[in-house]
C-alpha positions as CSV (number, residue, x, y, z in Angstrom):
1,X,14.9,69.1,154.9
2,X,11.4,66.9,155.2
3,X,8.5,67.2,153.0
4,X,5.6,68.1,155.3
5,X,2.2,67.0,154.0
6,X,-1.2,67.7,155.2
7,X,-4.3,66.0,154.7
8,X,-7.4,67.5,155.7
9,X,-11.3,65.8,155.3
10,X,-14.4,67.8,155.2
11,X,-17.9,66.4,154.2
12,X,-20.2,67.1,151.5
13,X,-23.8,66.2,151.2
14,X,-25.0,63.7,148.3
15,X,-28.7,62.7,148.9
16,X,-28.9,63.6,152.4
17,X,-25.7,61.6,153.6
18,X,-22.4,63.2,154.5
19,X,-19.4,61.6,152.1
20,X,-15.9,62.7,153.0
21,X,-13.7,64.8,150.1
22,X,-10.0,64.8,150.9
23,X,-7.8,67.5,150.3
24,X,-3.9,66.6,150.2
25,X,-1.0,69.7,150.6
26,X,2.3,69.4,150.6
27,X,4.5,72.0,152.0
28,X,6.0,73.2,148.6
29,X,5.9,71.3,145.1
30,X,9.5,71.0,144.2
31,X,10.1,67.2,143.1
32,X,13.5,67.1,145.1
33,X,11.5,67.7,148.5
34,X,10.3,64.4,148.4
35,X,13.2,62.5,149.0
36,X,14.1,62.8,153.1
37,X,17.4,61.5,152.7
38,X,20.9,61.8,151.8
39,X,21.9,60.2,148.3
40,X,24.9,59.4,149.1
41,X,24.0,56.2,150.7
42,X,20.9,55.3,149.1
43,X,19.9,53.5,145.7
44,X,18.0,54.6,143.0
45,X,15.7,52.4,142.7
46,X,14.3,53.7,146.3
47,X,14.4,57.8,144.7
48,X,11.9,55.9,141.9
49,X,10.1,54.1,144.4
50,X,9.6,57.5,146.2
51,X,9.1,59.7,143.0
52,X,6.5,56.9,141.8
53,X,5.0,57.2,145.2
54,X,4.2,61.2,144.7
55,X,2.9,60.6,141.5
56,X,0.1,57.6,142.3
57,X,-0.4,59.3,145.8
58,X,-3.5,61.7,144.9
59,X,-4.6,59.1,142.5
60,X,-5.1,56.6,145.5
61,X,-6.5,59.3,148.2
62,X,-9.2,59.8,144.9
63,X,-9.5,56.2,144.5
64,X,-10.0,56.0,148.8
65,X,-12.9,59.1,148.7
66,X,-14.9,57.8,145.7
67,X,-14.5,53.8,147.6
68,X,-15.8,55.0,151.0
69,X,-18.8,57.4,149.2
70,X,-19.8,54.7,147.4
71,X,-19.7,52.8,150.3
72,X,-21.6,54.8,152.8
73,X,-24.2,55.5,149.3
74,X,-24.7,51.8,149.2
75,X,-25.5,51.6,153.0
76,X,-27.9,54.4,152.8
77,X,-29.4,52.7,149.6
78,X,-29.6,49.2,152.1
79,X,-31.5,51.5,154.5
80,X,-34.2,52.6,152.4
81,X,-35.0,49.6,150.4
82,X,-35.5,47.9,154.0
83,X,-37.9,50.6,154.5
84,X,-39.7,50.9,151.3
85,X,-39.9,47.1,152.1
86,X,-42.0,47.8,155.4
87,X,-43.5,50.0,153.8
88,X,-44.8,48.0,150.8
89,X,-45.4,44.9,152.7
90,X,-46.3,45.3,156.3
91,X,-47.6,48.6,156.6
92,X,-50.1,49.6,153.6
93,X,-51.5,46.1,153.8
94,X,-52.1,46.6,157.4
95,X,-53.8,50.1,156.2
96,X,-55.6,49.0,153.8
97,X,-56.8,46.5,155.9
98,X,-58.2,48.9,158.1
99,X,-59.7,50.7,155.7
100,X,-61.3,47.8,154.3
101,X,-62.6,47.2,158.4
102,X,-63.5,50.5,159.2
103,X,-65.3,51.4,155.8
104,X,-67.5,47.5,156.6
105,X,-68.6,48.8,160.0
106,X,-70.1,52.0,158.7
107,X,-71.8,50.9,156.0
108,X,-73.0,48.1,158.5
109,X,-74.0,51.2,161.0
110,X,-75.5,52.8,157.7
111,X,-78.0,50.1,157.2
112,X,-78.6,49.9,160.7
113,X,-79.4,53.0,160.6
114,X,-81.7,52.9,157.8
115,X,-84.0,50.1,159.8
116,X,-84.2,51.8,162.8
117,X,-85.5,54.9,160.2
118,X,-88.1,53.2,158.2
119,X,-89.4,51.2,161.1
120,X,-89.9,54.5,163.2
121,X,-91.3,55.8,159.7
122,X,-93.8,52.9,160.1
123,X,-94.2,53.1,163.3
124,X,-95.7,56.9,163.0
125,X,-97.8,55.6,160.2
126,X,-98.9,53.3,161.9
127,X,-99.9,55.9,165.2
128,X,-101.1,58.1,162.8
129,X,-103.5,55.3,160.6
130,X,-105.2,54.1,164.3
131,X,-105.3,57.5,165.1
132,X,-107.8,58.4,162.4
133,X,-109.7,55.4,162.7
């Protein structure tokens, strides 16, 4: 009789990226399962190797989940620093170089403004002052 074993993978969400979690069955926990041989013809130094093997299995499908979240977590990290980084030095400088533009020309159309105003102002006065001479 064969030990039948069944790994299945679903995904759970740690700061917005899908990790895997592994989930390992086997058909039924009795110990002697494991072996899929006779031991008649076979030494025991391979039923250790095998019982070993049981033992340090779930340890090393943990061991493969945590390596491939932290790996996936590390390239998601890599992502966003490149964008903070565009961020932070491309595109607020460029903004605030706008800003800087845009906030030059209307003060500049402010004072044009303003000239156009007080010469009209003293062009009226003007109308007005040969008017009443």
């Amino acid at each position: 009789h064969v030990q039948r074993v069944a790994l299945d993978m679903t995904f759970k969400n740690i700061m917005s990226v899908n990790v895997p979690v592994y989930d390992f069955k086997t058909e039924n926990s009795d110990p002697a399962e494991i072996y899929p041989y006779g031991f008649a013809f076979t030494s025991g130094e391979l039923d250790d190797a095998l019982e070993k093997l049981a033992q340090v299995f779930r340890d090393m499908l943990e061991l493969a989940q945590v390596e491939k979240t932290m790996q996936l977590l590390a390239e998601e990290i890599e992502k966003t620093r490149r964008r903070v980084n565009a961020l932070e030095y491309v595109m607020i400088p460029e903004l605030e170089s706008n800003i800087r533009y845009i906030s030059m020309k209307l003060s500049e159309n402010e004072n044009a403004t303003k000239v156009r105003l007080l010469k009209v102002k003293d062009m009226i006065l003007e109308k007005a002052h040969n008017f009443q001479s």
